[in-house]
C-alpha positions in Angstrom: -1.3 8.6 24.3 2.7 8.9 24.2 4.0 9.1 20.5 7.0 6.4 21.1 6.9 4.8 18.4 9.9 6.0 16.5 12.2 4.6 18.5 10.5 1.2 18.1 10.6 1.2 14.8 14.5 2.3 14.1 14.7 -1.1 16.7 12.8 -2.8 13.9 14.7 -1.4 10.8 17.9 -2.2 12.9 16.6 -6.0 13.0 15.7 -5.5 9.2 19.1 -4.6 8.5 20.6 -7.3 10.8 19.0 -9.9 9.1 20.0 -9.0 5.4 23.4 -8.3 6.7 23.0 -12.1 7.9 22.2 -13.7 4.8 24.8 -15.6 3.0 26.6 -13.7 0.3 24.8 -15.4 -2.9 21.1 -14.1 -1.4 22.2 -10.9 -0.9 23.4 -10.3 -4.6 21.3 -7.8 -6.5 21.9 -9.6 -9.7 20.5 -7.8 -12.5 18.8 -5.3 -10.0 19.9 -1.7 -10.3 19.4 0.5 -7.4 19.3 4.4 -8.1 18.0 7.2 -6.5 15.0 8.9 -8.4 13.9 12.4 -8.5 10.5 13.2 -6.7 7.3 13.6 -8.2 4.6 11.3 -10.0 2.8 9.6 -13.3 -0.4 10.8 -13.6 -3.6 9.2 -15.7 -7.2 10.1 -16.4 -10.7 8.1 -15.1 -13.7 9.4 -16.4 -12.9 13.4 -15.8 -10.9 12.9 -12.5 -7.2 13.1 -12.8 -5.3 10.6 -10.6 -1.7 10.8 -9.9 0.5 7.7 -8.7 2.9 9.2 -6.1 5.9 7.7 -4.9 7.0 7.1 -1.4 9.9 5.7 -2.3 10.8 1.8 -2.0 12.7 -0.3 0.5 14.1 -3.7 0.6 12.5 -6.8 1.7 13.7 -10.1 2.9 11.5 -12.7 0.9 12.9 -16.2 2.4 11.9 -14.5 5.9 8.2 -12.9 5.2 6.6 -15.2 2.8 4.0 -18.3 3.7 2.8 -21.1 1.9 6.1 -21.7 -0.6 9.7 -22.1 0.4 13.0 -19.8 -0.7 13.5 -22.2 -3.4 9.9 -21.4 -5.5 10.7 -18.0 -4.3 13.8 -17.7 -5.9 12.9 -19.5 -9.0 9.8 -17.4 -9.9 12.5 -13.9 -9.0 14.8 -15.0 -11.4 12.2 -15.5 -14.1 11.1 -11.7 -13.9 15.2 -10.7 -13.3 15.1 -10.2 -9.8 16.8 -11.9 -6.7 16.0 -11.7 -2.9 16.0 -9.3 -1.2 13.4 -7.4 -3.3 12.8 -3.9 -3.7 9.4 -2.8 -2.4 7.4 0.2 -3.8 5.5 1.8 -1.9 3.0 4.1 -3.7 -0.1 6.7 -2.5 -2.3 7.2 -5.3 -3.9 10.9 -5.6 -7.3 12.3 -7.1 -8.3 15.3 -8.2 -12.1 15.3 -7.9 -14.8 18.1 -8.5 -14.3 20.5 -5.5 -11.8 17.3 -3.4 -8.3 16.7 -3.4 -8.5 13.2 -2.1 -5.6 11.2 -1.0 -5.6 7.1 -0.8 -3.0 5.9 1.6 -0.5 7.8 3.0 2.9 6.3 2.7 5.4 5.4 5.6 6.3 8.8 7.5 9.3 9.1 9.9 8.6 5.6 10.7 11.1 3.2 8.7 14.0 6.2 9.1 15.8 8.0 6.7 15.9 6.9 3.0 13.4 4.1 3.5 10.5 5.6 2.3 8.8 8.7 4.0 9.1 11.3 0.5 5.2 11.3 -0.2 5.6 15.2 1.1 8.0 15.8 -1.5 6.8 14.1 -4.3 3.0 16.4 -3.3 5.3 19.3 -3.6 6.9 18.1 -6.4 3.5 18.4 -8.6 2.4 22.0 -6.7 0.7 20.3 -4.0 0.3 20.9 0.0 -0.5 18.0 2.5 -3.0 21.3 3.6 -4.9 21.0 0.3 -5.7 17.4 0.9 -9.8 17.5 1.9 -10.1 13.4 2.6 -7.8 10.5 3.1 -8.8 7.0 2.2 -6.9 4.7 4.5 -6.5 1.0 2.5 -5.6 -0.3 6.2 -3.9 1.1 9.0 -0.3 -0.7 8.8 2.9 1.4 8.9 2.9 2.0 5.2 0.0 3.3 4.7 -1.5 4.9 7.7 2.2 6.1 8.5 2.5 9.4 6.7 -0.9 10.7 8.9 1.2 12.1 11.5 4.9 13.8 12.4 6.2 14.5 15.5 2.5 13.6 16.9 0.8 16.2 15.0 -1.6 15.8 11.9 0.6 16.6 8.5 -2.4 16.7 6.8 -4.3 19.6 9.3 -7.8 20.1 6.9 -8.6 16.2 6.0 -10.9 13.4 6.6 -9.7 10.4 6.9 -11.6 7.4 6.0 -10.9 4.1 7.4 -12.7 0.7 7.7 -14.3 0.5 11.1 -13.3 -3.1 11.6 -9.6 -1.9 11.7 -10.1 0.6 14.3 -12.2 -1.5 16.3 -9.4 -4.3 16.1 -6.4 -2.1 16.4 -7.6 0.0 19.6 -8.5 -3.0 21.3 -5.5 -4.8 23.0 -6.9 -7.7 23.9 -6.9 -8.3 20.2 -3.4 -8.8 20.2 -3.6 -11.7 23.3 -6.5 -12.8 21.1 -4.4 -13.3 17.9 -1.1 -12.9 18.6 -0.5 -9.9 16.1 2.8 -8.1 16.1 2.0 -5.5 18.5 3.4 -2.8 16.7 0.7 -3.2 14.6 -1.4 -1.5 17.2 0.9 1.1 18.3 1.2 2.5 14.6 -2.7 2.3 14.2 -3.3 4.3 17.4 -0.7 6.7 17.1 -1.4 7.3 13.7 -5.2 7.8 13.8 -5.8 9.2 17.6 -4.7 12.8 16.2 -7.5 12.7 13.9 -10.1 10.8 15.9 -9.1 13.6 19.1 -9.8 16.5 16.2 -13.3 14.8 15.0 -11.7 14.3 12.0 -12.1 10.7 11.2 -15.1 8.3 9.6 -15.6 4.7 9.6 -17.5 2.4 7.2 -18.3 -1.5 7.4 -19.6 -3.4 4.6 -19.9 -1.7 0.9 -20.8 2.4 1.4 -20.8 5.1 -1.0 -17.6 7.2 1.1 -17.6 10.0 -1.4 -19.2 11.3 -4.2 -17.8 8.7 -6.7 -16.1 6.3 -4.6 -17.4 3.3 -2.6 -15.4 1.5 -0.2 -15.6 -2.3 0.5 -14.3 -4.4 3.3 -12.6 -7.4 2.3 -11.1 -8.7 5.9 -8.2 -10.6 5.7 -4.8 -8.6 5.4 -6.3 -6.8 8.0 -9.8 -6.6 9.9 -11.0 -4.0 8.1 -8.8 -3.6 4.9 -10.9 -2.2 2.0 -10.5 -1.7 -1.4 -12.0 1.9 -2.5 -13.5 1.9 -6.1 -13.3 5.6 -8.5 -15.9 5.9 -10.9 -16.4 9.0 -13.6 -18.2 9.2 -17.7 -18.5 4.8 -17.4 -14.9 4.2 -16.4 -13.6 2.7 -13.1 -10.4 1.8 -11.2 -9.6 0.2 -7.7 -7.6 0.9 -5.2 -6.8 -2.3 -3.7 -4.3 -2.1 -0.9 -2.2 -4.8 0.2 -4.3 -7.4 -1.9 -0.4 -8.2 -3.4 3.2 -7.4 -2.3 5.1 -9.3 -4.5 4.3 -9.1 -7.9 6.9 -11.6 -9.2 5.5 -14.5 -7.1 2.0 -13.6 -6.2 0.6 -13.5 -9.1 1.8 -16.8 -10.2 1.3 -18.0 -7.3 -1.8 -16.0 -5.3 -1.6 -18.8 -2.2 1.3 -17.2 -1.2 0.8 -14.9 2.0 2.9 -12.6 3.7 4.3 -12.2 7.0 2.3 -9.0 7.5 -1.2 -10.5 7.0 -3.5 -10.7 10.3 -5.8 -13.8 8.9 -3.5 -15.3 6.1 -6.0 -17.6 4.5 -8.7 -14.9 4.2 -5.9 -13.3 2.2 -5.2 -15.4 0.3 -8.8 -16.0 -0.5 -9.2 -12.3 -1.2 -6.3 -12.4 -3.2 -7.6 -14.9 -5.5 -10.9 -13.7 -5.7 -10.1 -10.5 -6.7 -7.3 -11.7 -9.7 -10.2 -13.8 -11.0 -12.8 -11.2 -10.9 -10.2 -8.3 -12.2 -9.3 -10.6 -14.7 -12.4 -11.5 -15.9 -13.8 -7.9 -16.3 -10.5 -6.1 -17.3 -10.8 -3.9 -14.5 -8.3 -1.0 -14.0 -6.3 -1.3 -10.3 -3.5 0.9 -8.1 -1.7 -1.2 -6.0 0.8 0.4 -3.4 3.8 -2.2 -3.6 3.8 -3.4 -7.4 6.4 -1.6 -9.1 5.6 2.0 -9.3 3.4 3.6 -10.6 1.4 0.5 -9.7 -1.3 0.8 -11.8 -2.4 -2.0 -14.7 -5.0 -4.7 -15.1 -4.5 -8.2 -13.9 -4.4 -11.1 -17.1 -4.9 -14.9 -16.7 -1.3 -16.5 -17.7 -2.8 -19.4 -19.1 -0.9 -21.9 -16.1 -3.9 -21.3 -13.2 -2.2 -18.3 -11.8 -1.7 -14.6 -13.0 0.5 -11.5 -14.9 0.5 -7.9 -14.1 -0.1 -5.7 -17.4 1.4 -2.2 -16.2 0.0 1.1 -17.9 1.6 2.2 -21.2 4.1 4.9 -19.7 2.7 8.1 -22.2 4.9 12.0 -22.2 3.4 14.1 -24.1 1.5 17.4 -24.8 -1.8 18.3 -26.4 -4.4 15.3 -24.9 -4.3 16.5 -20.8 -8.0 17.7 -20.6 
């Protein structure tokens, strides 16, 4: 297997940048967005006795009017400028860490080298940032094995993170290292060469486990399929002392319009309408029970519960940010 990817994907970032360079002068307006450099590191909260820690991958921009489905720039634009925001967006893209009796386990890994410098790629640091090694990691849950999330497995076509598991819907890696899938579908190919080179390290070393359906993956956490965004996307459920949260992958991207509006696929989706069917069943069902998620791309640190706005769509109600001593256990 060649690790040639890199290239490929500055050729993609180039594109990116091409095409926001291309938009007229009003789209490309941040408005009342303010883009700063942050300092590494994380927020951290408590389930049950396991500590878990949203990290930060750092963000990158995203051309709305060109990856969305099912709407038009208009309704995108108009539900942006309701939460202060204007196209292109700024995209987080979190990993979400968990400290677990005798298991430092790691859900999704961030982009890598892949997007190029300053668009993402700082997972490492933000680890080290908190006193943590990729070497410490025992098991990585994989939400799906795009660029974003399967991306940080692997540098320079090594393993980064040399004594993990990683966990990773079968359907995904049946899909992915299949090529006549993509004749099949028509799915950006580079969506299989990330998924290979990303995962063959850790399949070559013995080092990677597949599920299907709903399994018990570690002590404490389930997995579920739920095709759609991809083949075998899953959502990975934490449970410790009565309380719960889910890790729910790319179920959303753009908070500001998909929750209002949860038909609204993106560009990246393998089977858009069993997205968007996921999507909705999801909201209705986190909704409904007031269940705590971690998203990767809502604003970081991407973790809330999802509320019923009253109109037929949805609202994101983030954690209460807390800083203080005396209640870490």
């Amino acid at each position: 297997m060649k690790y040639d990817l890199l290239p490929r994907a500055a050729a993609l970032a180039l594109v990116a940048a091409a095409a926001l360079a291309s938009m007229p002068a009003r789209a490309q307006a941040p408005g009342p967005q303010h883009v700063v450099s942050q300092q590494f590191g994380g927020y951290r909260i408590r389930v049950g006795d396991v500590r878990v820690t949203s990290l930060t991958d750092g963000s990158v921009a995203q051309d709305l009017h060109m990856l969305l489905r099912h709407t038009t720039p208009q309704n995108t634009d108009a539900l942006l400028a309701r939460n202060f925001q204007a196209n292109p967006v700024e995209a987080s893209i979190n990993a979400f860490l968990l400290e677990t009796p005798g298991r430092l386990v790691l859900v999704d890994t961030g982009s890598g080298e892949l997007f190029g410098p300053g668009q993402g790629g700082k997972l490492i640091a933000s680890m080290a940032a908190l006193g943590f090694r990729p070497e410490q990691v025992s098991d990585i849950l994989i939400t799906h094995a795009h660029s974003d999330h399967a991306g940080g497995l692997v540098r320079g076509g090594r393993r980064v993170f040399v004594n993990a598991t990683v966990h990773v819907g079968k359907p995904d890696v049946d899909f992915f290292f299949d090529r006549a899938n993509q004749a099949r579908t028509g799915y950006d190919n580079i969506h299989f060469d990330i998924a290979q080179n990303m995962l063959k390290p850790y399949l070559d070393a013995g080092k990677v486990k597949t599920f299907t359906g709903t399994v018990e993956v570690l002590p404490g956490i389930s997995a579920t399929i739920h095709p759609g965004h991809t083949p075998g996307a899953a959502f990975y459920t934490l449970t410790s002392k009565g309380e719960q949260i889910v890790f729910i992958g790319d179920t959303i991207h753009v908070a500001a319009v998909q929750f209002p509006d949860p038909d609204v696929t993106i560009a990246y989706d393998q089977d858009d309408k069993r997205a968007a069917q996921v999507r909705k069943q999801a909201f209705a069902e986190f909704a409904a029970r007031g269940t705590l998620i971690a998203a990767p791309h809502l604003p970081f640190p991407g973790i809330g519960h999802v509320l019923e706005d009253g109109k037929g769509g949805y609202a994101w109600a983030p954690v209460v940010y807390t800083n203080r001593d005396g209640d870490e256990k």
